[in-house]
N, C-alpha and C positions, 0 to 999 in steps of 0.2 A: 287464378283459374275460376273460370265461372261456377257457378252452383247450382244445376240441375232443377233445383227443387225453385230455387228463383227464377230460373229462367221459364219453366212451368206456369209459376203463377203469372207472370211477367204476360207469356204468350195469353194466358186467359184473358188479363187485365184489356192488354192489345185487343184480342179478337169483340170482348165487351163491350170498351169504353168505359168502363165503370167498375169500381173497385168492391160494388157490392154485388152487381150478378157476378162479378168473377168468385168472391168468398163463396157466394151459391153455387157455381158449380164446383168449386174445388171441395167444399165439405170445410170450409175454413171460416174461422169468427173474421170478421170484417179488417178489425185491429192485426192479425198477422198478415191478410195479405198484405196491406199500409207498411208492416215491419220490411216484410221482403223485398216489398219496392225501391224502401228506403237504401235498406244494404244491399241491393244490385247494383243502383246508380252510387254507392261506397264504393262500390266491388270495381264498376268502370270508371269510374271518375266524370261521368256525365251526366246530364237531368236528361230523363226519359220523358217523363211527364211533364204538363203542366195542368193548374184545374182550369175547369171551363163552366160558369155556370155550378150544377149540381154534377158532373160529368168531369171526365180529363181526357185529354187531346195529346197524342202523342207527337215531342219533339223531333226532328229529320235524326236524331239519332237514336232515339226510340226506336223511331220507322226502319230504321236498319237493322235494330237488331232485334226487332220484333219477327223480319224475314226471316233473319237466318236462324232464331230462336225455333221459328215450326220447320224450318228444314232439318236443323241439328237434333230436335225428338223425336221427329218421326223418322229419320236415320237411326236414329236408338229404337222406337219401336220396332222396328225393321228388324235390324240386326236383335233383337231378343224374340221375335216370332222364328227366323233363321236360325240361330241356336235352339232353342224348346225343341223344333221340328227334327233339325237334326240328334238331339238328344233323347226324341221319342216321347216327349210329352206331350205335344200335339200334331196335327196336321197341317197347320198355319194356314193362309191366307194370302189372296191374291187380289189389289184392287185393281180395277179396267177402267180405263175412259176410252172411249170413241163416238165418234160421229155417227148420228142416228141410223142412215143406210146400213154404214158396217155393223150395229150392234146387232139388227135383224136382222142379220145374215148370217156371215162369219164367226162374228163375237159368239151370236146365241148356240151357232153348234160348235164353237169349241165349248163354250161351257157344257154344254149339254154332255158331251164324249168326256171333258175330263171330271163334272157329277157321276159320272156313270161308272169311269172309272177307279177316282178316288172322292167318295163323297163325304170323305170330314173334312176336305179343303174348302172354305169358306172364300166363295169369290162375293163381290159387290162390281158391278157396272153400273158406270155414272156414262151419260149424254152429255155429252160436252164437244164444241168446236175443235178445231187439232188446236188453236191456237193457247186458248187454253186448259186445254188438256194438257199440253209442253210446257204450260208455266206450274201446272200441278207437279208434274212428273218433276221437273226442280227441286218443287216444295217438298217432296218426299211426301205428300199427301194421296199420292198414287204410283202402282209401282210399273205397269204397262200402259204405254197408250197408243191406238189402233187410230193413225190420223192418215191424211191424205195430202199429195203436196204437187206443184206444176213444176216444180224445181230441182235440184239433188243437193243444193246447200244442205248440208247437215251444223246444226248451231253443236257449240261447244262444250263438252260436258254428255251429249246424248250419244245414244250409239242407235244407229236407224240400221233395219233389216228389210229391203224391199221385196213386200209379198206378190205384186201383180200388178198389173195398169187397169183402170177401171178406164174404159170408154166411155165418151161423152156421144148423145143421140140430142139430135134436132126434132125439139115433138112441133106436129104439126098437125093438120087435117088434111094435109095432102099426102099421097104416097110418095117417095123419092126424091124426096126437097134436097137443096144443098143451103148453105148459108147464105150465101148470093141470093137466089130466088125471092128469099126475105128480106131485101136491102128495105123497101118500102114497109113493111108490113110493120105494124106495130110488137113490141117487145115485152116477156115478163123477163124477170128478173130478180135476184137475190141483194138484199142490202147490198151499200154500197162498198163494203170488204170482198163480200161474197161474189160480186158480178163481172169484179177484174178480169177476170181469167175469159170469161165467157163475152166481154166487148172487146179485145183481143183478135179473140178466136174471127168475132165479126171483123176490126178492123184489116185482119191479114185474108180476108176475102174480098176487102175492097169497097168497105161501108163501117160507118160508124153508126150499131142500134139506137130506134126510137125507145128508149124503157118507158112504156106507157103503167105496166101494172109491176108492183115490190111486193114479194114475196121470199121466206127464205126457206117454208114449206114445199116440198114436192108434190104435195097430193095437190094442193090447191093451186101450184103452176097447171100441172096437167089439168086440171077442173076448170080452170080460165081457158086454157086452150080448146078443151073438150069443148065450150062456151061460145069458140068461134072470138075470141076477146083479143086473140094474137097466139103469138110461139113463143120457143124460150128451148133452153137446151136443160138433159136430166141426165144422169149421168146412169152406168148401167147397174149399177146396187140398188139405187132407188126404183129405178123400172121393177128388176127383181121381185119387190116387195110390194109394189103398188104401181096400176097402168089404169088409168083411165079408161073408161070405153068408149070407141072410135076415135081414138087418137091414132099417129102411123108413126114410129119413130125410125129417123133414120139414121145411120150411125157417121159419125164427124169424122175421118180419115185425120187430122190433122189438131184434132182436140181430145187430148186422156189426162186425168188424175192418176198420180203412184198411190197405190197405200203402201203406208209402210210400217213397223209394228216398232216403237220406241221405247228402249229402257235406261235408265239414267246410271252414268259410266258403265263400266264393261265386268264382264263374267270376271269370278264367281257369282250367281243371285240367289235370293234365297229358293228352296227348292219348288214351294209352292208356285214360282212368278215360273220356276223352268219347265213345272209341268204342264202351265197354262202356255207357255210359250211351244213347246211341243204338240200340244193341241189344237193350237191355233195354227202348225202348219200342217199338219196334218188336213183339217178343213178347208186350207187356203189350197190347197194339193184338187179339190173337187169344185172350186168357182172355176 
């Protein structure tokens, strides 16, 4: 059975690279974490490591179990903030990822209603992509993530709650543009992850976008646009939060993002993530 306490230092070692900031942050003399490395790769029967230089380089089976090393503690952290709370020693804790739009929006007033409500629950919100934000939510490094998707695949392992369709708006300088009307016109656009969705949306209009200008900021889409520089589409959480002035957005008939609210496997959760998750529809009830 593995050992806890090595798999700890182990994960330090990993996230370091080196077996002297890991001593540092664990509060350990040098010589024991080197001990526990040794009797880990006893313990599995494989080299984790190897040195590099002044440095070590973890081996592909390292690398594997280095993964599941931070997913298996912070399951145990989890589940011992879940016990405390339920036992009354604390109020525990709820960490959030989402996507910049949803944070200033939705995210900010669930938190705000469930501070208000219960305010020894210690939340943290990270910015992060849905992409990964979903490889977090694996890691047990976060326990909700508020992401957005074109699709309804749900990956294996996550349990998806669909809160609403955010619409997508054609910003322009003209009033009542369609997609079409821009076949000619130059394009912004988000990185090339980001813009799938949205050359798409062109090609089923019956053109393929010029991406003249990349951006994966909204304010500075619309700012290029406001610019007279081209178009580009924004989705309505962003509008929400920030519109340019004299920009005219018109809305896509045929182009929406889901957000959906993802927690990793299925209820029971600990109480902090269910009073966040209650909060969050409650605010999702008012978009």
């Amino acid at each position: 059975m593995l050992n806890l306490t090595r798999l700890r230092v182990f994960a330090s070692v990993a996230r370091h690279g080196s077996v002297t900031r890991a001593a540092h942050e664990l509060h350990y003399a040098q010589p024991s974490v080197s001990h526990h490395l040794a009797r880990l790769e006893e313990e599995v029967g494989l080299a984790l490591v190897e040195r590099v230089g002044r440095g070590i380089r973890l081996t592909p089976d390292g690398e594997l179990l280095a993964r599941r090393a931070t997913e298996i503690l912070a399951r145990i952290e989890s589940t011992e903030d879940e016990l405390a709370s339920r036992a009354g020693l604390r109020t525990g804790r709820v960490r959030v990822a989402g996507f910049q739009s949803v944070l200033c929006t939705l995210v900010a007033r669930a938190a705000a209603r469930l501070h208000a409500s219960s305010p020894g629950i210690e939340i943290t919100l990270t910015d992060l992509h849905p992409d990964l934000a979903l490889e977090r939510l694996r890691e047990g490094t976060i326990d909700v993530a508020v992401v957005f998707r074109y699709d309804d695949v749900v990956p294996d392992g996550l349990t998806f709650q669909h809160v609403f369709d955010d619409p997508m708006y054609l910003i322009s300088l003209e009033r009542r543009q369609t997609l079409a009307d821009h076949r000619d016109s130059p394009w912004i656009a988000g990185c090339e992850r980001c813009r799938t969705e949205m050359v798409e949306a062109c090609q089923g209009a019956g053109f393929t976008p010029r991406i003249a200008y990349t951006s994966d900021d909204h304010m500075v889409e619309q700012s290029l646009v406001a610019a007279g520089l081209g178009v580009t589409t924004v989705p309505g959480l962003a509008l929400a939060t920030y519109r340019a002035p004299g920009i005219h957005a018109s809305e896509v008939p045929t182009f929406r993002r889901r957000v959906s609210i993802a927690t990793f496997g299925a209820p029971p959760r600990a109480p902090a993530t269910e009073a966040f998750l209650h909060a969050l529809s409650l605010s999702a009830a008012q978009v």
